[in-house]
N, C-alpha and C positions, 0 to 999 in steps of 0.2 A: 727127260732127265728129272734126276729128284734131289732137290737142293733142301738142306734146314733153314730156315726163318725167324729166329729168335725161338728156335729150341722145338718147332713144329716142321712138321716132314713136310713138305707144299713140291706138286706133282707138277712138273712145266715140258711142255711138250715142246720139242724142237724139231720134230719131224725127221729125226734120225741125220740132222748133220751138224748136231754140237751147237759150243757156241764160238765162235771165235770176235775175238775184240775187235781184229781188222775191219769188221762189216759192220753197217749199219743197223742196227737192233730195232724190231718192230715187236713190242706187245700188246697181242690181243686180247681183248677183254670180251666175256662171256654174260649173257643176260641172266635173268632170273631161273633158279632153277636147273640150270642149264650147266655145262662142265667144256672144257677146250675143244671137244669133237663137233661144237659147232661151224667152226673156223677151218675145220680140216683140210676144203678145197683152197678158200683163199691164200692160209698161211703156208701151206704144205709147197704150193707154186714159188712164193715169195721168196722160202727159205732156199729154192733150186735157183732162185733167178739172184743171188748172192747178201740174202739179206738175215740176222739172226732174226726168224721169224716163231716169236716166246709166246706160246698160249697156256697162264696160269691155271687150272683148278684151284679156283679161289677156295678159301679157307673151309673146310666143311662141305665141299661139294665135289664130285667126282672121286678121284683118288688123295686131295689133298687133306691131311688133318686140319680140327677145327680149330681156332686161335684164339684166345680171349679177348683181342686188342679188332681183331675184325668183328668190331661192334655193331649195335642195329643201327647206325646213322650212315650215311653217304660219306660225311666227313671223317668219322673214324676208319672205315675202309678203307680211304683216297689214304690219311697217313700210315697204313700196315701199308697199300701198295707202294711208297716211298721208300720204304724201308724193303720191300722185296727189289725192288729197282739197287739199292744200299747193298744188300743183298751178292746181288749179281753183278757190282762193281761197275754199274753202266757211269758213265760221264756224259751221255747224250743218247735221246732215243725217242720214236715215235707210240704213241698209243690209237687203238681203234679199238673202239667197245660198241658193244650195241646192246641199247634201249636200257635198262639197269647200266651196263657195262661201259655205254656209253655219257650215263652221271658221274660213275666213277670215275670216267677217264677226265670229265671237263671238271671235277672239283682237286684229281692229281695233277692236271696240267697249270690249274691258279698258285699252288702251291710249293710244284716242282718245276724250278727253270731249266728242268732238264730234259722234260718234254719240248720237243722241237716240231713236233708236229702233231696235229690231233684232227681223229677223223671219228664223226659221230655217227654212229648208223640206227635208224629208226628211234631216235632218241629228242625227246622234245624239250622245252623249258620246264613245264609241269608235269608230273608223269602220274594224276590222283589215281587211286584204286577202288573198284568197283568196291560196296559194301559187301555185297554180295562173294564176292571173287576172295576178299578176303578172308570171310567167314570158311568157303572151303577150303580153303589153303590152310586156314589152322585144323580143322578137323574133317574134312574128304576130300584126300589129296587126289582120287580119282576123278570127283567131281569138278576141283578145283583143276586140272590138269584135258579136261574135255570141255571145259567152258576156255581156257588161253587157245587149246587148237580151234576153236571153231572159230576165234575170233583173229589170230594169228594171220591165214594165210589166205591170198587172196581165192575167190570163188572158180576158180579152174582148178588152184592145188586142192580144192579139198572136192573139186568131183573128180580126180584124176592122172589130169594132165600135169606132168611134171617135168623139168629141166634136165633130170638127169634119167632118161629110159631105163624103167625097171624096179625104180625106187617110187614110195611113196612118202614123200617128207610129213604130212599129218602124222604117221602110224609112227615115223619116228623122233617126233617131236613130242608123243605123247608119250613113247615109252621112255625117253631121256627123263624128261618130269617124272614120271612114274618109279624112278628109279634116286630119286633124291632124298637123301638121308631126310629122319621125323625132323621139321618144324623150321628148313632149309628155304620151303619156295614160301612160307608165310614170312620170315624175317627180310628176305629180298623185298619182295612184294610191299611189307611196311613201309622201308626202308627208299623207296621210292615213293611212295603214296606220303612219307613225312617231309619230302624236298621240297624247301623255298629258296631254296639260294643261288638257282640259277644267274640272275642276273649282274647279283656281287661274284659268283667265280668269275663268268665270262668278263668283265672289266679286269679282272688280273691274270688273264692268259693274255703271255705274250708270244705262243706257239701259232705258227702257220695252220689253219682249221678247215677243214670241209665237212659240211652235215652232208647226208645221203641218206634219204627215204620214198620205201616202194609209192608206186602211184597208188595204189589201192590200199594204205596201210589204214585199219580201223582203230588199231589203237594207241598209235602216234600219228595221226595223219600228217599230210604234208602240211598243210599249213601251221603246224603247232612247229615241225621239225624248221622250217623257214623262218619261222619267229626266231629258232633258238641259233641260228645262222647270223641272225641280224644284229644278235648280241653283243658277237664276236668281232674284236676286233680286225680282223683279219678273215672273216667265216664266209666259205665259200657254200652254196647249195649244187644237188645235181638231184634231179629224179631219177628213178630206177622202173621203168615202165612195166607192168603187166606183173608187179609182184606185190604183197602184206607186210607183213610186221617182219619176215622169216628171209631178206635179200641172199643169205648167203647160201638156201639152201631153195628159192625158187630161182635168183638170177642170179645162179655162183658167176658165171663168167661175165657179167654184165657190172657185177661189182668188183670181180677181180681188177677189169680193166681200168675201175673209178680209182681205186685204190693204187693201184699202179701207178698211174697218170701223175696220184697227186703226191703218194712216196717219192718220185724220182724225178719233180721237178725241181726244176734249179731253180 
């Protein structure tokens, strides 16, 4: 669906079954670079199993127009997505973001007690950016975009072997980047690479939390994703076995079930 936002078009995918208030609302959040088609498997199940399950194209990425107020910091972000939540009239609702996505949702969940639930995926306390990585990202986005895959997904997804028979999540993780409006995956990128505030968000979440990160992830690994667990008041961990940085598209149904689990506990 395509809702306005303070006078800019922002593209929210609902998986073709609306929204209706009756149900519990789940917004996913997208990483770097990246646009709602990440979430496809996860949300797409959620929204059939009775949940509004809302995956943004953030501001400038994907199908969504860009916003002046979704600035280069984490925190300007967190309050435009307060205001999309404003937006959409929620009074109560969970976030899950991953890795960028998953900042945004722990610095919207300090600030919004309307987050009732927050799930972090591949998403650490510090998230610094290679000097390197972001050199490309401001000027060869190709470059910048074959150094995230190579680093991205664990060593079976990128000789091959894949979750879903037939697909190869590399080829389309590169071309999703590849396909990011000019100077999009460098302001994400910054934007994460300038976070210190980890530790002040997490002390004013009062949302129920679970971090979730692949065993093999290289550039959140576990033990940074388990710090950022420990933070939290209430932060749960789970590993996610035999997958990178990429859980929803090496172990869709392996996260499906983590997410489920922790959505629909009493």
């Amino acid at each position: 669906m395509r809702l306005v936002c303070e006078d800019r078009r922002v593209h929210v995918a609902d998986w073709g079954r609306g929204f209706d208030p009756a149900r519990p609302t789940v917004i996913f959040l997208h990483g770097a670079g990246m646009d709602h088609s990440v979430w496809a498997f996860q949300a797409r199940a959620l929204a059939f199993a009775g949940h509004n399950a809302l995956a943004p194209d953030l501001p400038g990425h994907g199908r969504s127009e860009p916003h002046p107020d979704f600035g280069p910091t984490i925190d300007e972000r967190a309050r435009w997505l307060a205001r999309l939540a404003d937006a959409l009239g929620l009074a109560a609702y969970a976030v899950v973001g991953h890795s960028m996505g998953g900042l945004l949702g722990l610095a919207l969940a300090a600030r919004d007690p309307r987050v009732r639930r927050l799930a972090l995926v591949s998403t650490a306390a510090r998230m610094p950016v290679h000097p390197a990585l972001l050199e490309a990202a401001r000027h060869d986005l190709p470059r910048a975009a074959a150094m995230i895959v190579d680093w991205a997904f664990a060593p079976a997804r990128r000789l091959g072997a894949q979750a879903v028979p037939g697909s190869f999540a590399p080829m389309w993780a590169m071309r999703l980047l590849l396909a990011s409006a000019p100077g999009v995956l460098a302001a994400d990128l910054e934007a994460c690479d300038r976070w210190r505030a980890s530790a002040e968000a997490a002390a004013r979440v009062g949302a129920a939390t679970v971090a979730l990160a692949g065993s093999e992830d290289r550039m959140t690994p576990v033990r940074a994703c388990e710090e950022l667990a420990a933070m939290l008041p209430e932060g749960g961990f789970e590993r996610l076995p035999g997958c990178g940085h990429m859980p929803m598209v090496e172990a869709p149904r392996a996260l499906l079930a983590a997410l489920r689990g922790f959505l629909e506990r009493r």
